[in-house]
C-alpha positions, 0 to 999 in steps of 0.5 A, a space after each residue: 159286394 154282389 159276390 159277397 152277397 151272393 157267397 152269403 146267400 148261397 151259406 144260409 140256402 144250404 144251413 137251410 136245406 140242412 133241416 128242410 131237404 130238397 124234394 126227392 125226384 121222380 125217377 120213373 122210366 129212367 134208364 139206369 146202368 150199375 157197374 158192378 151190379 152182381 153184389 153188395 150195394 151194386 145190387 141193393 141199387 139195382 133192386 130198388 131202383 126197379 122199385 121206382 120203375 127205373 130200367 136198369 141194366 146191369 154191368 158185372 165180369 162176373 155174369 152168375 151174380 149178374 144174372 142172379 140180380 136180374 133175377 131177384 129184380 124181376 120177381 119183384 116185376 122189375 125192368 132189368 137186364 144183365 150184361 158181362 163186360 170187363 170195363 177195363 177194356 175200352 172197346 168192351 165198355 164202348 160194345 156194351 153202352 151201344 147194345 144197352 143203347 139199342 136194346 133200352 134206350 139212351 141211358 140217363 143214370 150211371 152208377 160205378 160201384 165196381 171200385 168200390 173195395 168190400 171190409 174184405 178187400 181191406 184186410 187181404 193183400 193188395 191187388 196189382 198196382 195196374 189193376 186197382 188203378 184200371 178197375 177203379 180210375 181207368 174203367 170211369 174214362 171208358 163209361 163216361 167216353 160212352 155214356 156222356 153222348 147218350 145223356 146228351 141226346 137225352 137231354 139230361 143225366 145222372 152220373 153217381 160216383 161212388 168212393 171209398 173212405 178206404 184209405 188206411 191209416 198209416 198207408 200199409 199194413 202186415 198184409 201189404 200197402 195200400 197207397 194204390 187203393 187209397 189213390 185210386 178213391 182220391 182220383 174219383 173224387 177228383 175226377 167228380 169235381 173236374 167232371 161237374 165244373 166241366 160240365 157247368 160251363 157247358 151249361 149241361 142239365 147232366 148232374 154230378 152226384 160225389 158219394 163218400 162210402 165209409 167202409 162200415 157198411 159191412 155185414 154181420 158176416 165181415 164185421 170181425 174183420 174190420 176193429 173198432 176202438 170204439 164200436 158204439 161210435 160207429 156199429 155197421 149198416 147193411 148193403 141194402 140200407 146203405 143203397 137207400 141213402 145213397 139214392 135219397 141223396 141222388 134223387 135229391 141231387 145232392 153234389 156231394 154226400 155220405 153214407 152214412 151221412 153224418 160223417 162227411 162234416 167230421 171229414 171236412 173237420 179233420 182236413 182243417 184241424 192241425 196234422 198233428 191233431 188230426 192223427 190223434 183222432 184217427 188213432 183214437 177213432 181207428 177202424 184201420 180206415 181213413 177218414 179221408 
């Protein structure tokens, strides 16, 4: 009967924090690292959380676009440094968390965006099997190895999982398969949810933030490449726009979220309807992307 109770409470509490959201949290002198920093959200993200007074260090391969970053944050008087490591290399990640370490301090914030596929990465050939899986799955063992034991010196944490809505309709296209790039979004969804009930019976104050990126943020640039069957159902959002969002949600400390935030309960809808009648949706709402 209590757990019935509760259930019920736990309903109402969240109907209700759907018109009245939690207060948004101080993050001012956070220490926050962005993988993937060099483009798109990756850099929105870097950008305005030095607005908040975090101090971010940023993680990119490619150290030009990085340390253009670094170098717009810094004309806006941000804390921010730049760090190249590939973080499909365990030894690389566990060298770069211990110099962020000692130069800034015990890392509290974690944001992975470098799997995150762009409109681009969705109508050109799929990368190898081995690297979309390392890139996108692997390279978060490697981070949270490192991370998880500065959060916990800490005291606290934030770990942001960024996924991608990008798994195609019907699982390949002219220009190739893209089962492993679906795959690889699924595995961080699940990993987000293992990670946070882990991390609940350890009674952590570490928290697990699940971000489901539709894959309509493009610019006006790579909008043509993605269709639309019916374009004012959607239209597109910018990097810096959606970067916003997905912080109002973190400093909410939402478990789980969309950008934009309206389409995660059309996602639990689909999942409930009937296969049938959910392939008929997708078609007729079909940006050749799932809604997964």
């Amino acid at each position: 009967m209590m757990l019935v109770v509760g259930i019920c409470c736990t309903i109402l509490i969240a109907v209700y924090r759907m018109f009245r959201p939690p207060s948004l949290k101080n993050l001012n002198f956070e220490i926050a690292v962005i993988v993937g920093a060099g483009r798109g959200v990756g850099r929105e993200l870097a950008l305005q959380l030095c607005q908040f007074g975090v101090v971010v260090a940023c993680i990119d391969i490619d150290v030009q676009t990085c340390v253009a970053t670094v170098q717009n944050a810094r004309q806006i008087h941000g804390i921010c440094k730049s760090y190249q490591c590939d973080v499909r290399d365990k030894e690389a990640v566990a060298r770069t968390v211990n110099l962020i370490k000692n130069e800034l301090g015990d890392i509290t914030m974690l944001f992975h965006c470098c799997g995150l596929p762009s409109p681009r990465t969705l109508v050109q050939a799929s990368s190898e099997i081995r690297d979309t899986m390392d890139l996108s799955v692997i390279s978060h063992f490697w981070l949270l190895d490192s991370v998880l034991p500065c959060m916990r010196h800490a005291g606290k944490g934030h770990i942001i999982l960024l996924s991608s809505v990008a798994g195609l309709s019907n699982g390949s296209s002219g220009r190739g398969t893209r089962v492993p790039l679906s795959t690889a979004q699924f595995a961080v969804q699940g990993l987000a949810e293992s990670l946070h009930m882990e991390l609940r019976h350890l009674n952590s104050n570490i928290i697990v933030s699940l971000v489901h990126v539709y894959p309509f943020i493009v610019g006006r640039e790579a909008a043509k490449d993605i269709r639309f069957r019916i374009p004012s159902y959607f239209g597109t959002m910018s990097a810096a726009e959606a970067a916003r969002q997905i912080l109002n949600g973190v400093r909410r400390n939402y478990a789980e979220f969309s950008v934009p935030g309206y389409l995660f309960y059309f996602g639990h809808i689909l999942r409930i309807l009937p296969k049938k009648a959910s392939f008929m949706l997708r078609d007729l709402l079909d940006s050749g992307v799932d809604f997964a």
